[in-house]
N, C-alpha and C positions, 0 to 999 in steps of 0.2 A: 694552755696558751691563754694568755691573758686579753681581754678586749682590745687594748690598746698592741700588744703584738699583731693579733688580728687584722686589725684595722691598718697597721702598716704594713703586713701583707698582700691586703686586699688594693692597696694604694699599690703598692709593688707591681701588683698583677696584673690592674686597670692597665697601667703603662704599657706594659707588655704587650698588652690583647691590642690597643690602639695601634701600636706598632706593628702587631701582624695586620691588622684589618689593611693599613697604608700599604705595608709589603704587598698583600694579596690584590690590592686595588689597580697596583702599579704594575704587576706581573701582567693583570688581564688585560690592563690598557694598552699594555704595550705589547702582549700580544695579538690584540684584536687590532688595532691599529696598523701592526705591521702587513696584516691579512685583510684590511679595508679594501671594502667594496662595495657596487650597488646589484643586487641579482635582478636579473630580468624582469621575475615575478616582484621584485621592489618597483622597478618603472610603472608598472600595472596600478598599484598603488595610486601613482602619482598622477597618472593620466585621470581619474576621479578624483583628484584634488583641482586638475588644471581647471576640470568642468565646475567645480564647484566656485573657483576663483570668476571665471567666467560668467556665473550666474545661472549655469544650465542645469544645476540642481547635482546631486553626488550618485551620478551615471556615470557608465562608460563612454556611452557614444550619444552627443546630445540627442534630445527625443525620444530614447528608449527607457524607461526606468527599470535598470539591469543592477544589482548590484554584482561586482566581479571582486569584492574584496572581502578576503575570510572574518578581518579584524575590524570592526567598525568602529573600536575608539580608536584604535592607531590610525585611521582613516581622518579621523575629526583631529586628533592631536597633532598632526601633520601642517593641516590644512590651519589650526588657530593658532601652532606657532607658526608660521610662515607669516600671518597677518602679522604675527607680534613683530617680530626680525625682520622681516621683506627678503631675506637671503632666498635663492635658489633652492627648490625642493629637494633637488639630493644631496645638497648637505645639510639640509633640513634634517631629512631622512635619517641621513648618517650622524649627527650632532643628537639625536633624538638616542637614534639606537644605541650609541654607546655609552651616552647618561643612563638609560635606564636600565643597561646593563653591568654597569660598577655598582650603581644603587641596589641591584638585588643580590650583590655578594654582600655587601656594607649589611641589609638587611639580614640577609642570611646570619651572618655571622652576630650578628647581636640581638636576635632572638635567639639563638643556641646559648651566647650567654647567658640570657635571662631563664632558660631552660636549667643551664648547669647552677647559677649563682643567685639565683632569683633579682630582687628589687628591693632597693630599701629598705621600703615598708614588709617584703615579705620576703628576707634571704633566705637562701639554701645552704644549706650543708658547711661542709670547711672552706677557705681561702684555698682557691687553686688558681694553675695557672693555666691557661687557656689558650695552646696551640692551634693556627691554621691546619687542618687535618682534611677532611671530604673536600672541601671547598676547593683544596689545590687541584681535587683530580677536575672536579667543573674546568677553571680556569683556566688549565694546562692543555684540555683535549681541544684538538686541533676544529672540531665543527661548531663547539661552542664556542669558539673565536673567531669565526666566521661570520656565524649568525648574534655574534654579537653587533656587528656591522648589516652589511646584505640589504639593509633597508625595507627587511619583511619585520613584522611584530613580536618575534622572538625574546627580545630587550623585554618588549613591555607585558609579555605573557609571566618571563618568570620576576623580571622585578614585581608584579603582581603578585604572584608567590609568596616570593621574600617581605612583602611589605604583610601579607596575610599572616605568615607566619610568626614576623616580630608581634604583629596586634594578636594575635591571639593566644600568645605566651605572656606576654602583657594580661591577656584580659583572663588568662587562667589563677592569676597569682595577686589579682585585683581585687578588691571587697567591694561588693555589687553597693551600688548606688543607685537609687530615684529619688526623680524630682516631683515635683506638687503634680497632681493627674498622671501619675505614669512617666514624665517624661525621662530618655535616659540621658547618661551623664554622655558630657560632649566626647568621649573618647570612643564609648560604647557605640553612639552613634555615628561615629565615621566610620568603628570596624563595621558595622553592618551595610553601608553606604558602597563601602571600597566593595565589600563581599557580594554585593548583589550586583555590580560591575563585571564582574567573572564571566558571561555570556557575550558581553561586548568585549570584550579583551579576547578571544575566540569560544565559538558554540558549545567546543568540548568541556571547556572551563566552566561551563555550568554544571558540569558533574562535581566540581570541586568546590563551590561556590554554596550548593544545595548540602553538600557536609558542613563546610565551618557555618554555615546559617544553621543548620542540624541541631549543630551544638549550643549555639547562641540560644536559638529557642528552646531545647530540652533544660538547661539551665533553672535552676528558681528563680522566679520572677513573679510579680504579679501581671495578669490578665492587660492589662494597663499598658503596662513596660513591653512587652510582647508586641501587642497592637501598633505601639508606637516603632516598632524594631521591623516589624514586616512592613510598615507604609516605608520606610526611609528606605531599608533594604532594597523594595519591589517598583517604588514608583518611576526609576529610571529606565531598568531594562522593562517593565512591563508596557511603557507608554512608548516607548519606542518599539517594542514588538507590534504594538498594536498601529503607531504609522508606516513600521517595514510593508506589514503583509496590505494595508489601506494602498500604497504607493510600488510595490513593488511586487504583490499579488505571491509571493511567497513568506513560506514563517522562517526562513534562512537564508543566508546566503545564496545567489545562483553558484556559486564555486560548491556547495552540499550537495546540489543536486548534478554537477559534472560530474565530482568525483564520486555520487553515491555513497554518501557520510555511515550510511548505516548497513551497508554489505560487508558482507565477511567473505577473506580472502586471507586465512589464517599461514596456509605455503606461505605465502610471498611475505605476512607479516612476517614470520618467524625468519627466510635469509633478510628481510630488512635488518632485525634485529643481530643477526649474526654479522652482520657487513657490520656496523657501530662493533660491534665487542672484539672482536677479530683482529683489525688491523694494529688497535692500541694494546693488544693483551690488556683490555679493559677489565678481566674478568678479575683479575690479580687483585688492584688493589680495591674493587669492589668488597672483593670477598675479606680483604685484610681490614676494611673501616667497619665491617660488619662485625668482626672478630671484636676488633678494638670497641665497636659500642655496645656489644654484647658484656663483654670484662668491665667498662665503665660504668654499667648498670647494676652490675655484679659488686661492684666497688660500692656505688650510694646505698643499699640494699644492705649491706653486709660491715659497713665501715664502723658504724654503732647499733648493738641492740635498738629495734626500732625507730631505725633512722627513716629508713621506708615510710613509715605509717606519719612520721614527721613530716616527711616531704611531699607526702600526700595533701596533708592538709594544710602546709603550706603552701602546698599550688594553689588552693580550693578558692572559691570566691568567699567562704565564711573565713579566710585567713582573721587574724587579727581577732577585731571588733565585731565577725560577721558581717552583718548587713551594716553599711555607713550610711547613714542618712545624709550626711553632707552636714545641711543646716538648719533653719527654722523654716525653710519650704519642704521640707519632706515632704511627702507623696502623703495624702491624708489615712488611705486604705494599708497603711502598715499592719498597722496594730489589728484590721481584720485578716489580714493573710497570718498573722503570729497566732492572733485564737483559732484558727480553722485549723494549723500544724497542730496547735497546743491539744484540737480538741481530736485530732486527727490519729493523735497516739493512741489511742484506746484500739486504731482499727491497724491491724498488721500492715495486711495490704499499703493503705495508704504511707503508713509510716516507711515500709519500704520504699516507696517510692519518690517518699522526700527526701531518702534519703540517698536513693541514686540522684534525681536530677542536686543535690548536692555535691554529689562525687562528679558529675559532668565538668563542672569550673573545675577541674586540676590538671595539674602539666603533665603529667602521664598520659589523659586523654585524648588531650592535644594534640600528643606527640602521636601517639599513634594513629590518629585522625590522617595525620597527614602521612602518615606510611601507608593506610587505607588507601589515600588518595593515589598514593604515587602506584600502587600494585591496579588500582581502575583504571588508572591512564596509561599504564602499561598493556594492560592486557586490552584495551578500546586502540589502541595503536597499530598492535598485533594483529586482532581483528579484521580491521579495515586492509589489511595490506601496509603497512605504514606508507611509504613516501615514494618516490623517487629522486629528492635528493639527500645525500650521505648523510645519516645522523639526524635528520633536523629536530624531525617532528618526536622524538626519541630523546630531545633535549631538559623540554619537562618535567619530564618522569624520574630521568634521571638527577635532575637538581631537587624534585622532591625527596627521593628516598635519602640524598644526603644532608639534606636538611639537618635532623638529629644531630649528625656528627662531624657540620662543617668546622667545628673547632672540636676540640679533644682536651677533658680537663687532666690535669695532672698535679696534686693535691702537695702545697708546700709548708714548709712551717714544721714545727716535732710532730710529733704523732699524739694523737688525742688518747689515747689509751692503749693496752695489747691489744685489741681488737682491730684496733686501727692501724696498727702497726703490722698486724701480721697482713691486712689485706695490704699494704701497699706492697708489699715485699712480691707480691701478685700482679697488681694493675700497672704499676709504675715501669717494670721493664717490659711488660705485653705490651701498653700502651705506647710507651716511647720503642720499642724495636717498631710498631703500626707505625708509627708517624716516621720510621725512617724509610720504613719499607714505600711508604708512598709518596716521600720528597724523592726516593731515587727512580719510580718511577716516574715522578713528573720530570724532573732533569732527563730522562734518556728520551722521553716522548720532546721534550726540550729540543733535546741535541739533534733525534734522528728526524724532527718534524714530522712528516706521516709515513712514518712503519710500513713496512708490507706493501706497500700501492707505489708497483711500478711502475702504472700507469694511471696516474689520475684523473687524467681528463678523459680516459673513454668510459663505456658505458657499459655494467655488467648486463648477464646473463638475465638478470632478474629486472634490468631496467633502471638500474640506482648509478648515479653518477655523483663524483666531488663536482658539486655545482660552479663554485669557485674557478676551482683548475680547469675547467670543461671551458669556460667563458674568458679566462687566462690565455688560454692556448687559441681559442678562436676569433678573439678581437687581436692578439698582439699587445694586451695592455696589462701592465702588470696589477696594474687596480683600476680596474673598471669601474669608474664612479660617476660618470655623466652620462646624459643619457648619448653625446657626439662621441663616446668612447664606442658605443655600439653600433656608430657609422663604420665598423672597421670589421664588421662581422659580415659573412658572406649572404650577397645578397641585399645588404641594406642601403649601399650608395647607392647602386642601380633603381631600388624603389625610389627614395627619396627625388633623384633625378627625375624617370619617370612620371611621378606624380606632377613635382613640381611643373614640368614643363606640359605636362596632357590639360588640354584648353574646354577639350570638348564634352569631358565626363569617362567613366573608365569604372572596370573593375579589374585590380590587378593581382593577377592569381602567378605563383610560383610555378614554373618550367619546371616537372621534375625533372633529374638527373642535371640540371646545371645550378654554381652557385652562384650563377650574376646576372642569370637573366628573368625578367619578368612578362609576361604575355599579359600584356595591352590591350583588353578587349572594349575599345569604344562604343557607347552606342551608338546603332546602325542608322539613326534616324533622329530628327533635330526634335530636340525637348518643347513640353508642351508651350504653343504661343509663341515658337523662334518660324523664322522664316527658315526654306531649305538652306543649306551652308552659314547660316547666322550660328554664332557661337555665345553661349550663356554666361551670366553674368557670373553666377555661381554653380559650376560643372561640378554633376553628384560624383564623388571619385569612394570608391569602396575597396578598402583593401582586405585580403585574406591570406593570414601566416599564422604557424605556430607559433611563433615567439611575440609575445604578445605586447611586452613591457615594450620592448625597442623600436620596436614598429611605432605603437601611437605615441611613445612619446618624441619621437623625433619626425612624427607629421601634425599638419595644423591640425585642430581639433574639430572641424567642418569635414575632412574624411572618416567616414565611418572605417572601423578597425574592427574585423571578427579575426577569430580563431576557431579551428577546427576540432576542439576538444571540450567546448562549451562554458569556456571561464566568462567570454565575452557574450557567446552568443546562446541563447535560451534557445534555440532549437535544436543544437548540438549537444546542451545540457539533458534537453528529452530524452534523448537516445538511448535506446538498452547498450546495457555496458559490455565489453567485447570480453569474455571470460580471461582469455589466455594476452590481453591487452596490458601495457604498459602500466603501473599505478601511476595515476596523477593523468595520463592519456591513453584510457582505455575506452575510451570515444569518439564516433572519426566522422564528421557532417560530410561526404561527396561534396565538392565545387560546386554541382551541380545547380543544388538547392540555392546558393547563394545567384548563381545565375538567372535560374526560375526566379526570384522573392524582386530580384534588380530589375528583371525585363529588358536588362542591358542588348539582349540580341533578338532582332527577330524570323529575320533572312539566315536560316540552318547553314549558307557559306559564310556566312561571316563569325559562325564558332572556332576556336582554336581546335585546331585537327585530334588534339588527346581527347576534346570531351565532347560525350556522346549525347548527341542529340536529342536522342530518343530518352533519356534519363534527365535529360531536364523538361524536356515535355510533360513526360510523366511525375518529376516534381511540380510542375504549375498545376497540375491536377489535384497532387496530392495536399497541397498548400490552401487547396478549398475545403477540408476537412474542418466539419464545423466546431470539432473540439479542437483543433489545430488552431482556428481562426480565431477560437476563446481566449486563445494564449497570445497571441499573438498581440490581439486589440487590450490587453491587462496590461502589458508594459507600453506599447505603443502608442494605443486611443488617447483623447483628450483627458483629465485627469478631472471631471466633473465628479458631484460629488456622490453622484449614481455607482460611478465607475471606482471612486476608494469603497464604497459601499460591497460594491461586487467584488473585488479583490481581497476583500478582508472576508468574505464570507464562503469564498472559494480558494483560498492563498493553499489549503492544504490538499485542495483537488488539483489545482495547477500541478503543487509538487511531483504528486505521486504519477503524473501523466507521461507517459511513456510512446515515443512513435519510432516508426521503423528507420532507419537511415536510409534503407533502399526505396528508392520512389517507388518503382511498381509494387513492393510489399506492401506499402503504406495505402496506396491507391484501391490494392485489395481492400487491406485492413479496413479502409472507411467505407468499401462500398460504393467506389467511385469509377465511371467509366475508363477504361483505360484506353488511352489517345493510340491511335493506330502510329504501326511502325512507319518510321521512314527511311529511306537508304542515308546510312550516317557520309557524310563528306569526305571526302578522302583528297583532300589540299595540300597545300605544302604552307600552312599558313603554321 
């Protein structure tokens, strides 16, 4: 084939691919769009944006410094565009989520490109043409169009992905460059910038963050270039760790320590995992892009007598010229890093080992990097118990491992030799039967929408729910996307009412078995400096629900808002976790406690008749616990600079602190007298 047939081939095939990338762009937009929504745990979000609008700092509930959000750039990225726009946080939210979830197929698929066909400067193999392939199964499955919406971080978890992946297929097939002292060239210093990002985009993603930095660093480099790659890399999430634990007196999230981020709960992971595979006959065409990129590897390998050994070093960073200097600012210590290799050959060892961090810059390592990655996040998913809702957290892993194969080459033009000809006669109908076998699954997942699931809004055995359908079916809305859409859910007018019109102070705890009523429990007695029957200017009103989003975001931000499973509330987050418990709510604070911390009652008739007297007694006791009270005064006390001092140097003792949820157990636990019984009320209140 002649260069110029080539060339208008490759022109041919460009076209092509841009037109699938639009096809695939358009499918997912429209079907996440169709499936737009805002999830409850999205409201949660937004209520530490309200506070940050407000100037109360990026808390849950003004005064306490609680972080209750797992994503701390999507918390910031939220909150700076909303500045930019002034638009309303949920379509903030939702405007956010679905940009940066088109952007990580866009990505996706044009690093796989640069995978299969290389760059310019450093092509691969023959003119092919580059079918939408893994990527349909992403965009086709019903939870990843969900949560391409939902208003949680999802978007911005894997467009981080996708944007990793294109830069480091890029930087595989790239000829290393420095500048005068080390510095590196401006491409290299974003991928490491983005990469070191990975822990604020969520906790986990610093497991993925710590390989493609891995590689960056094992790479040849001088000492110089290094130095320069780990400050760029490390100065954002490390100076931000270092004011989390100063102001927040933990090294994570409080949502790590509700859910207990690092327990194993490997049953419940693995039906997580079976719930995702089950209902789409996911396994199918899993198993068919695997087939098909097994055969496609088998193809470049095989296409020409050492094609392989080609493609290797044209991944490498020595591609080309090797080392590009750029220009007359080169890095002055060149020519010492070339005599130390030059002198370095005499010694095995060492020459080995130039010779691997050489073989590090290539797109085979790359690629498998990130298949590494995706089987860590897999199996860390499992572990933990994954989720309780459908797919979510399952979503990652799964768009890493398709990474490789989100498009699929299929090699056009004559045949470059027998060789090459007899492997097409191979790839070419495996491949294209793959690619039909998995557009026809996407069309039936299409047509039948969710498979299998008669019932989507209830909730299995295991605790997993289609979060979506679950909040479809109980506001009445078919896209729940403000937070007034979750004025329709049971129980929420009634608060709101409630609240609004209670003058005196309140904390309003959920009636079990009704879904409309709330118990009103005022305090008994006029707040400090009111005369009797005088009523406050500002009535402390405290409210307590599991549903966390909908609740604070549709009351002012002057009510304190806890939750019973400790996303809001750090003492509920303490708690040892209930074995055979819910994932996501396998922790359960008693009223109680919240009643003891309020002081809301203190005449024993005037408790609502469910709750027992004598266990909130026993919580005021156990609430004097002085490692109790340590925790307490970290998020709460004045923010002096004693107090960042003491939380950064105990953030990791806080974590690990653990208290009973039963007051009198606790009341043991500390050593604490325990308050005599007294006959509980028995009213009709």
């Amino acid at each position: 084939m002649t260069e110029v047939a080539a060339g208008r081939f490759r022109r041919w095939s460009g076209t092509a691919f841009w037109a699938g990338v639009a096809v695939v762009v358009a499918i997912f937009f429209a079907g996440a769009w169709q499936r737009r929504w805002i999830a409850d745990d999205g409201l949660i979000v937004l209520r530490t944006v309200r506070n940050l609008i407000a100037g109360n700092g990026p808390v849950f509930n003004a005064g306490e410094r609680v972080e209750s959000n797992t994503s701390t750039l999507w918390t910031y990225l939220i909150y700076l565009t909303h500045e930019v726009v002034g638009f309303r946080l949920e379509l903030v939210a939702l405007g956010l989520a679905l940009t940066l979830s088109m952007a990580a197929v866009v990505c996706a698929m044009l690093g796989t490109r640069v995978m299969y066909r290389g760059t310019r400067r450093a092509p691969a193999g023959v003119p092919v043409l580059l079918l939408p392939f893994g990527v349909l199964i992403y965009v086709m499955l019903p939870p990843a169009r969900d949560f391409a919406s939902s208003g949680l971080e999802t978007g911005l978890v894997i467009c981080w992905i996708g944007v990793m992946w294109l830069g480091m297929q890029l930087w595989a097939r790239a000829g290393h460059r420095e500048y005068r002292f080390g510095l590196p060239a401006p491409g290299m210093a974003a991928l490491a910038f983005i990469a070191g990002l990975g822990p604020l985009v969520r906790p986990e993603m610093a497991i993925a963050a710590a390989v493609f930095l891995a590689l960056m660093a094992a790479a040849r480099q001088s000492w110089r270039h290094l130095g320069w790659l780990v400050a760029i890399a490390g100065a954002v999430p490390v100076l931000y760790q270092l004011w989390r634990m100063s102001y927040y007196a933990l090294p994570y999230p409080l949502t790590a320590v509700a859910k207990d981020a690092g327990g194993s709960k490997w049953g419940r992971g693995l039906e997580y995992l079976w719930d995702l595979l089950s209902p789409y006959a996911l396994l199918v065409p899993i198993a068919v892009v695997l087939v098909a990129g097994l055969v496609s590897l088998w193809a470049v390998t095989n296409r020409r007598p050492g094609a392989w050994i080609r493609y290797f070093r044209k991944g490498s960073g020595s591609a080309g010229a090797g080392v590009d200097q750029g220009d007359d600012a080169a890095r002055d210590d060149e020519h010492d890093a070339d005599a130390h290799d030059d002198q370095g050959d005499d010694d095995n060892a060492v020459s080995r080992l130039n010779r691997l961090r050489g073989g590090v810059r290539s797109t085979p390592v790359v690629t498998v990097a990130f298949l590494a990655v995706a089987l860590i996040m897999l199996l860390y998913v499992t572990r933990v118990g994954g989720d309780f809702m459908h797919g979510r957290v399952l979503l990652p892993s799964l768009f890493l491992f398709l990474l490789p194969v989100s498009v699929v080459p299929l090699p056009i033009g004559p045949p470059r030799g027998e060789q090459d000809g007899r492997v097409r006669r191979v790839a070419v109908p495996v491949v294209a039967g793959a690619w039909l076998v998995v557009v026809g699954w996407a069309v039936t997942v299409e047509v039948t929408q969710d498979p299998f699931r008669e019932e989507p809004e209830s909730i299995t055995a295991a605790g997993i729910v289609d979060e979506r359908q679950f909040y479809i079916q109980r506001t009445g809305h078919r896209h729940p996307l403000l937070a007034e859409d979750y004025l329709d859910f049971p129980r929420m007018r009634a608060l709101v009412r409630d609240v609004s019109t209670n003058r005196t102070g309140a904390v309003f705890l959920p009636v079990p078995g009704f879904q409309d009523r709330w118990d009103v429990v005022s305090y008994d007695r006029p707040m400090p400096g009111l005369a009797p029957f005088e009523l406050p200017d500002d009535p402390i009103k405290t409210v307590v629900f599991l549903n966390l989003g909908m609740t604070s975001m549709n009351l002012p931000l002057d009510v304190k808002v806890y939750d019973t499973v400790g996303l809001a509330s750090p003492l509920a987050a303490h708690t040892d976790r209930m074995e055979d418990g819910r994932i996501g709510h396998d922790k359960f604070l008693p009223y109680d406690w919240v009643m003891a911390s309020t002081g809301v009652v203190e005449d024993p008739v005037n408790f609502p008749r469910w709750i027992d007297v004598n266990w909130v007694n026993q919580a005021e006791v156990a609430l004097q616990c002085s490692a109790t009270q340590a925790l307490i005064e970290s998020y709460s006390a004045p923010l002096t600079p004693e107090r960042r001092w003491s939380n950064l140097v105990n953030a990791f003792s806080f974590a690990e602190y653990r208290m009973n949820r039963i007051p009198a157990y606790e009341v043991q636990r500390c050593g604490l007298p325990m308050p005599e019984e007294v006959e509980k009320y028995q009213g009709t209140r």
